[in-house]
KOLVO-251859 format. One record per atom (N, C-alpha, C): atom name; x, z, y. Coordinates in steps of 0.1 Angstrom, whole numbers. Layout:
+------+-------+-------+-------+
| atom |     x |     z |     y |
+------+-------+-------+-------+
|   CA |     X |     Z |     Y |
...
+------+-------+-------+-------+
***
This chain:
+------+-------+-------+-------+
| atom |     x |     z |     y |
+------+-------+-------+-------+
|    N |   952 |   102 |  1078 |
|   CA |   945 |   109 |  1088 |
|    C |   930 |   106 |  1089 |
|    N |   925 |    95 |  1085 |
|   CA |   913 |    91 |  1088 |
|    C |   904 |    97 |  1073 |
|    N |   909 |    95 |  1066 |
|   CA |   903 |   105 |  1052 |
|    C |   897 |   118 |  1058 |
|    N |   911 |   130 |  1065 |
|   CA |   908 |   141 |  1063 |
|    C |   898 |   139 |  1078 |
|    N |   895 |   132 |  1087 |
|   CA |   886 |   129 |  1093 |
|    C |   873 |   131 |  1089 |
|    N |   875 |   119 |  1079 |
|   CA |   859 |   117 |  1070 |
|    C |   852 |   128 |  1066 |
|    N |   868 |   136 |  1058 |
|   CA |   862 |   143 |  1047 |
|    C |   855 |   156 |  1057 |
|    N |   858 |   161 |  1069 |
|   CA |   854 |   169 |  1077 |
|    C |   844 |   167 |  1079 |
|    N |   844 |   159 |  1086 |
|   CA |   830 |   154 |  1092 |
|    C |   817 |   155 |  1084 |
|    N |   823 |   150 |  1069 |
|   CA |   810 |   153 |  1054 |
|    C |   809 |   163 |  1055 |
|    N |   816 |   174 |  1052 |
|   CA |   813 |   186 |  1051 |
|    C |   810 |   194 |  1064 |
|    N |   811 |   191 |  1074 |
|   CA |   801 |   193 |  1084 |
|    C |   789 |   190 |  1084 |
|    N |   782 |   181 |  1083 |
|   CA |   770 |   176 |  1081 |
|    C |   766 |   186 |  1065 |
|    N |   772 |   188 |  1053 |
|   CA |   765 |   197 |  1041 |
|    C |   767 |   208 |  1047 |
|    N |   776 |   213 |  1056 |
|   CA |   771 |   227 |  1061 |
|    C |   762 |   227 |  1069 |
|    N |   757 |   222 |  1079 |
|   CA |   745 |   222 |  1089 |
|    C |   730 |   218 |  1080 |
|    N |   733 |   209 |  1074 |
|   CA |   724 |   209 |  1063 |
|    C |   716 |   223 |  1059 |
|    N |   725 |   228 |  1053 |
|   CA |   724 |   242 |  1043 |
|    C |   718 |   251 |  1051 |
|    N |   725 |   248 |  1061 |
|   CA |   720 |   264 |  1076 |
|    C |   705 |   257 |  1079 |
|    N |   701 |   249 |  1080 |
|   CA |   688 |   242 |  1082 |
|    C |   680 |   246 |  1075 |
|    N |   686 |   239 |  1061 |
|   CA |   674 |   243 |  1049 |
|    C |   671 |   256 |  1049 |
|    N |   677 |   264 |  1052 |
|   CA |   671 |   285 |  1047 |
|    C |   666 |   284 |  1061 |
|    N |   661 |   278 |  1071 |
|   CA |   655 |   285 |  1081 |
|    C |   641 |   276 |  1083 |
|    N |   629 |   281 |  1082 |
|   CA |   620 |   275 |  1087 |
|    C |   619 |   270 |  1104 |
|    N |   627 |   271 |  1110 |
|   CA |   629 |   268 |  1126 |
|    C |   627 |   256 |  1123 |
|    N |   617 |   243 |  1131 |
|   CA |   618 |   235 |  1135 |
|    C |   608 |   228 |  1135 |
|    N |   598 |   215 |  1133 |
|   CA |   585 |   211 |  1138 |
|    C |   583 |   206 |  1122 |
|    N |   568 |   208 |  1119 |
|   CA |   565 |   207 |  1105 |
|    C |   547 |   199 |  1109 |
|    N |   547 |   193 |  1102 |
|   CA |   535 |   187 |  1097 |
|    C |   525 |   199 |  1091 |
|    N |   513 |   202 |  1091 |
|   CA |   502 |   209 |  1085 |
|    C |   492 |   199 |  1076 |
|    N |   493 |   208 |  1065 |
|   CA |   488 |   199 |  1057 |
|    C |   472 |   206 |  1051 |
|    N |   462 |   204 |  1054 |
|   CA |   449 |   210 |  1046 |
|    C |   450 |   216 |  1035 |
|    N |   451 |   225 |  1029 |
|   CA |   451 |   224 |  1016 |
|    C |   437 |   223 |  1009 |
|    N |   425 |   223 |  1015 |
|   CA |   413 |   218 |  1011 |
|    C |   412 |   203 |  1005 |
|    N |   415 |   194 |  1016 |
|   CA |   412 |   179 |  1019 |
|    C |   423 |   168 |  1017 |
|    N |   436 |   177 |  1020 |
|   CA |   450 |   175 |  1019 |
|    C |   453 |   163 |  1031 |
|    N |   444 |   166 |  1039 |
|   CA |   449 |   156 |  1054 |
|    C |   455 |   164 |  1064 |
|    N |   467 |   152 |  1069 |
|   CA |   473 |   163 |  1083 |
|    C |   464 |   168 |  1093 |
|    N |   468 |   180 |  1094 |
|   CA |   460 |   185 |  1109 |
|    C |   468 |   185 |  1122 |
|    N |   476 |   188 |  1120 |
|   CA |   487 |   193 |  1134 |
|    C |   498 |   193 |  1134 |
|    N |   503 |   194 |  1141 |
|   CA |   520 |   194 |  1143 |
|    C |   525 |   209 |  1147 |
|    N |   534 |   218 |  1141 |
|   CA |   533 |   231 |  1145 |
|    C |   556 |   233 |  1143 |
|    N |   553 |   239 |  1160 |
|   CA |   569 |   243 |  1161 |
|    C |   571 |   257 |  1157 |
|    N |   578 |   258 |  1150 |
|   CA |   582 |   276 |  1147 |
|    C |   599 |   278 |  1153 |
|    N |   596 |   282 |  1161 |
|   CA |   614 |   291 |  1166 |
|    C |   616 |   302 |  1162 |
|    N |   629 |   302 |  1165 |
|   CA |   632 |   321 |  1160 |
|    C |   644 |   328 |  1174 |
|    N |   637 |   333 |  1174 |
|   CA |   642 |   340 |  1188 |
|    C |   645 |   355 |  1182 |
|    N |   663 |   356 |  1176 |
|   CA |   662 |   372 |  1174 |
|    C |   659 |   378 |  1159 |
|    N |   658 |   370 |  1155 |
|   CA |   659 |   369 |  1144 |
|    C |   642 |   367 |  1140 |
|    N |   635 |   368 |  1147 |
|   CA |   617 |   372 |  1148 |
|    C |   613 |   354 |  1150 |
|    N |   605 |   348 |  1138 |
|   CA |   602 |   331 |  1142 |
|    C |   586 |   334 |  1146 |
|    N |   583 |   326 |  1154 |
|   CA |   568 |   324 |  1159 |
|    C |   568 |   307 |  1158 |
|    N |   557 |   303 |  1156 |
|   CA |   551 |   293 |  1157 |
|    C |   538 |   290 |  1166 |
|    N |   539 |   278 |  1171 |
|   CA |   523 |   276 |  1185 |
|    C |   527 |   255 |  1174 |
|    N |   510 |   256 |  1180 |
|   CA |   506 |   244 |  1172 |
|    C |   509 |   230 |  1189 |
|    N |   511 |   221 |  1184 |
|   CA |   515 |   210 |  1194 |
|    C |   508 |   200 |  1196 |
|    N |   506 |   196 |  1186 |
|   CA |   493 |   189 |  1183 |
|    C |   490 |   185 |  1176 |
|    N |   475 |   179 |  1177 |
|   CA |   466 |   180 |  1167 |
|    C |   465 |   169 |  1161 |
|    N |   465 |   161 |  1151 |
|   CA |   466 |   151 |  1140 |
|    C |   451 |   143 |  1137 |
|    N |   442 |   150 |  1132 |
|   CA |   430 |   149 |  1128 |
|    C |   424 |   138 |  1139 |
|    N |   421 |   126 |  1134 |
|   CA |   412 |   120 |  1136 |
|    C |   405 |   121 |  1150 |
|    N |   392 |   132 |  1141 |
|   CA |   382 |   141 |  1151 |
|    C |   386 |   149 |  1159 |
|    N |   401 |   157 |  1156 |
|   CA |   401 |   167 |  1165 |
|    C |   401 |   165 |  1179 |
|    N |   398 |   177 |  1186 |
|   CA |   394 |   172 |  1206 |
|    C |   406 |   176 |  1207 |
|    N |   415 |   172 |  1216 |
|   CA |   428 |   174 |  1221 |
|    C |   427 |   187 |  1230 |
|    N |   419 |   187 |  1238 |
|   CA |   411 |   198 |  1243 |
|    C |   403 |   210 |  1241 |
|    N |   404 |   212 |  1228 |
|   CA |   399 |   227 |  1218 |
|    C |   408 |   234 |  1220 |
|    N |   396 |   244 |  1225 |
|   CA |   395 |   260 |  1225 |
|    C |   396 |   269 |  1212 |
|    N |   407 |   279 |  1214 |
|   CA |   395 |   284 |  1207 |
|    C |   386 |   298 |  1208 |
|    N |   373 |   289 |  1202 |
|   CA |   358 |   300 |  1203 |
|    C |   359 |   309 |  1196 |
|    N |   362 |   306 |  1187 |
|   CA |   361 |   321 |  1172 |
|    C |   371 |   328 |  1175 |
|    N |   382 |   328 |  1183 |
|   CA |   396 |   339 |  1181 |
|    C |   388 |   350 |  1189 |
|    N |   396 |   367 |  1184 |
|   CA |   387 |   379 |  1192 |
|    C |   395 |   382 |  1197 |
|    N |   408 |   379 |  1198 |
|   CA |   418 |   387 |  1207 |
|    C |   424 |   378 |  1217 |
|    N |   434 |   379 |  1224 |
|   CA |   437 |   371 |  1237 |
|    C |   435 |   353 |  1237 |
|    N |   438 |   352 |  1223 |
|   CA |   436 |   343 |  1227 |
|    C |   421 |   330 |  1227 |
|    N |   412 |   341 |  1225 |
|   CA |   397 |   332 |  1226 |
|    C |   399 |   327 |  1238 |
|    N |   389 |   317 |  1236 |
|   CA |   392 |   307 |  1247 |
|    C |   403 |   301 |  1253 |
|    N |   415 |   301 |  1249 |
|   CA |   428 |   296 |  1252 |
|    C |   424 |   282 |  1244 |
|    N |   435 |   269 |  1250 |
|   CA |   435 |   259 |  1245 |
|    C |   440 |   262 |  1230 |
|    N |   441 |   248 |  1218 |
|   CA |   448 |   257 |  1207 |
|    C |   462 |   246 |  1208 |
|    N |   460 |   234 |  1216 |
|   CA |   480 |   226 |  1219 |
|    C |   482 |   237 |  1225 |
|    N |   494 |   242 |  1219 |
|   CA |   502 |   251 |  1229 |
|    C |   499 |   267 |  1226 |
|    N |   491 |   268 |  1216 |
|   CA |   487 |   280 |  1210 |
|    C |   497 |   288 |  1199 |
|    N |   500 |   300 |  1203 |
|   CA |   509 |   309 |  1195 |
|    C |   502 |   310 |  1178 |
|    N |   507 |   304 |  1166 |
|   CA |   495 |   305 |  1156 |
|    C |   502 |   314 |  1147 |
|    N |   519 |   314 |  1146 |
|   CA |   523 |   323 |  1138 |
|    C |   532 |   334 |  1144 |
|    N |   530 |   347 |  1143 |
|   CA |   537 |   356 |  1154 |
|    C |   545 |   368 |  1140 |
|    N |   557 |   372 |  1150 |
|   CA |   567 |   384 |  1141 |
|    C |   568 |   382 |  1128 |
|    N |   573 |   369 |  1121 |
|   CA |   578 |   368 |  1110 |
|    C |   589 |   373 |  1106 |
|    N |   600 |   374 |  1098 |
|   CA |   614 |   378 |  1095 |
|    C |   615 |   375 |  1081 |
|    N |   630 |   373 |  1083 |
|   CA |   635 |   365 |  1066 |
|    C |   632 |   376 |  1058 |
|    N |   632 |   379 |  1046 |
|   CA |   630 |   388 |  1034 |
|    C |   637 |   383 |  1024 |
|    N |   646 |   385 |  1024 |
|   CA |   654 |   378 |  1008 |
|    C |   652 |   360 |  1010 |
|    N |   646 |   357 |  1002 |
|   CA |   642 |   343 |  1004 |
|    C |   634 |   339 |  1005 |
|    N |   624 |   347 |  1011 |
|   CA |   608 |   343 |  1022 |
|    C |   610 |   352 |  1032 |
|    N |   597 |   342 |  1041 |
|   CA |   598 |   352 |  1052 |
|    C |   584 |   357 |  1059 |
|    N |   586 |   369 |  1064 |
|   CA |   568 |   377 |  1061 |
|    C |   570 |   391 |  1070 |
|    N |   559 |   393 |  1073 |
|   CA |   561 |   408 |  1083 |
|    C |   549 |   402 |  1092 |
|    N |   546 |   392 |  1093 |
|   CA |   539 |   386 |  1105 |
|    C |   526 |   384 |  1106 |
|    N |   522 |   375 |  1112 |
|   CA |   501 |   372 |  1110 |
|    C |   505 |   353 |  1112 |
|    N |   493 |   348 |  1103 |
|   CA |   491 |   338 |  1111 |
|    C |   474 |   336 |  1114 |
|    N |   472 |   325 |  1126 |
|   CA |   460 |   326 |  1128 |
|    C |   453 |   314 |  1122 |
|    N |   441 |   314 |  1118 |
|   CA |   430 |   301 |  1115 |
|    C |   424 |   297 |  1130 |
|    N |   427 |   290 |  1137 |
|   CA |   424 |   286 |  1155 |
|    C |   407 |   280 |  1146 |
|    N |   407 |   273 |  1136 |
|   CA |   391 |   274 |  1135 |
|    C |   384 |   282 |  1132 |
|    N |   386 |   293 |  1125 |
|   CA |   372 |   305 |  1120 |
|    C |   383 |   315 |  1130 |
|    N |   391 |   316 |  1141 |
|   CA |   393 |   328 |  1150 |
|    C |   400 |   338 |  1139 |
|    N |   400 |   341 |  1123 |
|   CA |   409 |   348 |  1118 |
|    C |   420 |   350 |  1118 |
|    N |   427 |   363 |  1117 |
|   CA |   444 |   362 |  1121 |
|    C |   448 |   372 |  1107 |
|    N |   455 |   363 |  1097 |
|   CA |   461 |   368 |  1087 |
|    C |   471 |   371 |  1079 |
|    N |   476 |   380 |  1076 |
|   CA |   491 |   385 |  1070 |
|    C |   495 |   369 |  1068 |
|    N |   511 |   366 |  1065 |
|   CA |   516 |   356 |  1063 |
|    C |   530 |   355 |  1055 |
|    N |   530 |   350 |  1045 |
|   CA |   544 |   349 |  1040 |
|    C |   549 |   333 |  1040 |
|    N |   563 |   327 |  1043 |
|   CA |   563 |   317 |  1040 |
|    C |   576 |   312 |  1034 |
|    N |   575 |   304 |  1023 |
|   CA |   589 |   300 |  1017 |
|    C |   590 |   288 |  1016 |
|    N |   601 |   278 |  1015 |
|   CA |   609 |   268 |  1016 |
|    C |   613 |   264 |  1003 |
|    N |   611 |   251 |  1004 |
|   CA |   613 |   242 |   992 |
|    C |   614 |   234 |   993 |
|    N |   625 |   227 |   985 |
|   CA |   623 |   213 |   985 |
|    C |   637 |   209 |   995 |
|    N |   642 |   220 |   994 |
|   CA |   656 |   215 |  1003 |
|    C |   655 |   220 |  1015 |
|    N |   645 |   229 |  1019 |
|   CA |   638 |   230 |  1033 |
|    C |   630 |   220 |  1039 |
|    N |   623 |   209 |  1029 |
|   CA |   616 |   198 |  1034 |
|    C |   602 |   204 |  1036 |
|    N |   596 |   213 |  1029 |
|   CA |   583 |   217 |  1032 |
|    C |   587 |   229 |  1028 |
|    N |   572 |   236 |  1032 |
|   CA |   570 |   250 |  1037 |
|    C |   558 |   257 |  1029 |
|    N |   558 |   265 |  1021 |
|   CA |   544 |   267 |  1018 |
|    C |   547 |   281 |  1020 |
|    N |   529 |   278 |  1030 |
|   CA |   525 |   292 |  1043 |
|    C |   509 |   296 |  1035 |
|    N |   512 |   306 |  1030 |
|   CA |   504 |   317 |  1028 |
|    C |   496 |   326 |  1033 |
|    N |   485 |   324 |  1038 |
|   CA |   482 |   334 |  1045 |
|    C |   469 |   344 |  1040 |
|    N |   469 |   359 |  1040 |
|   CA |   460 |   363 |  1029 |
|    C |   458 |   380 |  1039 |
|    N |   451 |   390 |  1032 |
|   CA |   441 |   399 |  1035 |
|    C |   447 |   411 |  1023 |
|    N |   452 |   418 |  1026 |
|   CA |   461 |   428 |  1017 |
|    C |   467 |   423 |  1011 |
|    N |   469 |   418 |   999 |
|   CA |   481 |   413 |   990 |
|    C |   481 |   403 |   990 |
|    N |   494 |   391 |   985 |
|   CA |   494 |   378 |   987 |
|    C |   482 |   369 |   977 |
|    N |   479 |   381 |   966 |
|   CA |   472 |   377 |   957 |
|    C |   460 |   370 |   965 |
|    N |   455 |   383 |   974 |
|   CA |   442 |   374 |   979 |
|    C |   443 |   366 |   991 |
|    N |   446 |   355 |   994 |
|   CA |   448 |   343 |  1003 |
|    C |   444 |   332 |   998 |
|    N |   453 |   322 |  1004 |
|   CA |   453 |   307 |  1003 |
|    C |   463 |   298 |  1013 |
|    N |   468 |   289 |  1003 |
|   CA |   482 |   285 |  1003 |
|    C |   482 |   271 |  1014 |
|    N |   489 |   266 |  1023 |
|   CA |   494 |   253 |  1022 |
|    C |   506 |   250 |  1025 |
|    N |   510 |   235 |  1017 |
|   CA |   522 |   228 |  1017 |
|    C |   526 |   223 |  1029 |
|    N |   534 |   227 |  1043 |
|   CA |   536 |   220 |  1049 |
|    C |   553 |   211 |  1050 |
|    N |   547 |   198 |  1061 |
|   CA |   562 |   193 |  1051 |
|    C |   566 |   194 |  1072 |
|    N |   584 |   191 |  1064 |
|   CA |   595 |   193 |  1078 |
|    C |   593 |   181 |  1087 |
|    N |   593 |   177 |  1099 |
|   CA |   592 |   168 |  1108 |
|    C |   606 |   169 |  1111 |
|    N |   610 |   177 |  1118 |
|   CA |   625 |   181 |  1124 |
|    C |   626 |   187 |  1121 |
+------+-------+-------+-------+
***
């Protein structure tokens, strides 16, 4: 009895696993892809099948815990950026997920976003670009939770 115990319980844990890995839901590290230093800590949920992400906080050294942001044009100028909505109306697509915007809280830009999973669902590489994916720029973010 204590076997088919185990053996459940293993295969509980590789099923929750599996459901984990295909969903970007959950808190991720931001990684530069300039400088390759962390910046922030960013939650993405999915409510409905639609994931949004707001950034939690900020990492960087220098950064003010207290940044605004100045550059955004739409609601959220001048909003703090802990606690800021950065990636909005994503949805799965086969095996990425895209439909959405994400925003640069430093240069106030908000741009198309695709993002796929790798690595087992350990990191995340978030795309964000200006008509086709061709024209953007990439970073690796890795999974926290």
């Amino acid at each position: 009895m204590k076997l088919v115990t185990k053996m459940s319980a293993a295969a509980s844990l590789l099923l929750c696993g599996a459901v984990f890995a295909q969903s970007p839901a959950g808190l991720w590290k931001t990684i530069d892809d300039s400088t390759g230093k962390e910046r922030s800590t960013v939650r993405i949920t999915e409510t409905g099948g639609v994931f949004s992400g707001k950034i939690e906080k900020l990492l960087a050294p220098d950064a003010k815990q207290d940044a605004k942001c100045d550059q955004c044009t739409d609601a959220r100028k001048d909003q703090p950026i802990i606690g800021m909505t950065i990636i909005r109306n994503v949805k799965k697509n086969d095996d990425q997920f895209d439909g959405g915007d994400i925003l640069d809280p430093n240069n106030g830009k908000v741009y198309k976003v695709r993002m796929k999973l790798s690595d087992g669902g350990k990191k995340l590489e978030v795309r964000g670009y200006v008509g086709t994916p061709m024209l953007g720029r990439s970073q690796n973010w890795v999974r926290v939770e």
